[in-house]
Structures are given as C-alpha cells and as structure tokens.
C-alpha positions as semicolon CSV with decimal commas, in nm:
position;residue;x (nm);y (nm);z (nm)
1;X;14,910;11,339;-5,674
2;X;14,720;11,469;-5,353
3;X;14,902;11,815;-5,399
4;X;14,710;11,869;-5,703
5;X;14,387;11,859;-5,568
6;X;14,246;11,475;-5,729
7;X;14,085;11,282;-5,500
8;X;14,183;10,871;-5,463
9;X;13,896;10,751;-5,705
10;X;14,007;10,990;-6,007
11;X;14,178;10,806;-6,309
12;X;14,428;11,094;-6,472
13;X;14,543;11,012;-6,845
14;X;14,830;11,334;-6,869
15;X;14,905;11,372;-7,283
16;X;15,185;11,601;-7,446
17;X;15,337;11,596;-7,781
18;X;15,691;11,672;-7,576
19;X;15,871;11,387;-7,465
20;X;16,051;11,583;-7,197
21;X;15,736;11,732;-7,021
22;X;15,616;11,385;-7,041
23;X;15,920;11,253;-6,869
24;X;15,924;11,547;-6,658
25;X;15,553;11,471;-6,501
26;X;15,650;11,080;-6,441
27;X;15,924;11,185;-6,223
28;X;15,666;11,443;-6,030
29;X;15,436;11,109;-5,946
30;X;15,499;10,921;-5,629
31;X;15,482;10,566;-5,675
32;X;15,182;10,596;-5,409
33;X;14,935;10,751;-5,708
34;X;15,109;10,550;-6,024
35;X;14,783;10,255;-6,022
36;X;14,553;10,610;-6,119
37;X;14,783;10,798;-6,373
38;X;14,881;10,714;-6,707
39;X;15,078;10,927;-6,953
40;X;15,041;10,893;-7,344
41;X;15,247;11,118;-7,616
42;X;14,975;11,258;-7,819
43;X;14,830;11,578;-8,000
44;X;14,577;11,696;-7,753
45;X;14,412;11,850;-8,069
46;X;14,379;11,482;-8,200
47;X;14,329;11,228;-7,898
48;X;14,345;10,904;-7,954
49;X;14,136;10,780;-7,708
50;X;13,737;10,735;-7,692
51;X;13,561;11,072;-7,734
52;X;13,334;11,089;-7,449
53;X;13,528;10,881;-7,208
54;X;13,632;11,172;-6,984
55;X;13,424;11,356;-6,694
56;X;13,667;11,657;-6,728
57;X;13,971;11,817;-6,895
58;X;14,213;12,000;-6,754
59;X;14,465;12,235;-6,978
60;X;14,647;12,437;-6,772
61;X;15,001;12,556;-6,974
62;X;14,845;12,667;-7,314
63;X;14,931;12,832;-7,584
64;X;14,721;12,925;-7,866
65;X;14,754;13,148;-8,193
C-alpha cells in the first residue's frame, strides 16, 4: 500500500456499502501490507466501529446530494 502514500506503522480500516469496490480494493493489496488493512461493508454515514478511534479519514470518491 506504499503507492498510496501510508507509511508501515498506519492501520487502514477501508469501508463501502458496495461489495464489488470492496472486492475490488482486496485484490489492489499486496499480501506484503494485508497484517495493516482491513476492509468492513458498512454505511460510512453509520460506522460501526468506536467513534474516536481514528487519527484521520480519508474520503476520496464522494458523492453527495
């Protein structure tokens, strides 16, 4: 996940509510990275997952009405 610009000690939790883009970023991971990445299906409007347990967010692809 070096191309992307996180450094070795950064734990990455990627959520989408589509199974295929979820599918789609597991096959963009190299086994090297896989110990620091998780992936969840989830509404990103309703996490469920600790609030406060994240340093930073990162949204890129967004759509909003």
């Amino acid at each position: 996940m070096a191309r992307a610009g996180f450094n070795a000690g950064c734990r990455i939790v990627a959520v989408d509510l589509s199974q295929a883009m979820l599918e789609r970023a597991i096959r963009r991971v190299d086994s090297e990275h896989w110990g620091q990445i998780k992936v969840a299906r989830m509404d990103a409007a309703h996490l469920a997952l600790p609030s406060g347990g994240f340093d930073a967010v990162y949204v890129p692809y967004t759509m909003s009405r």
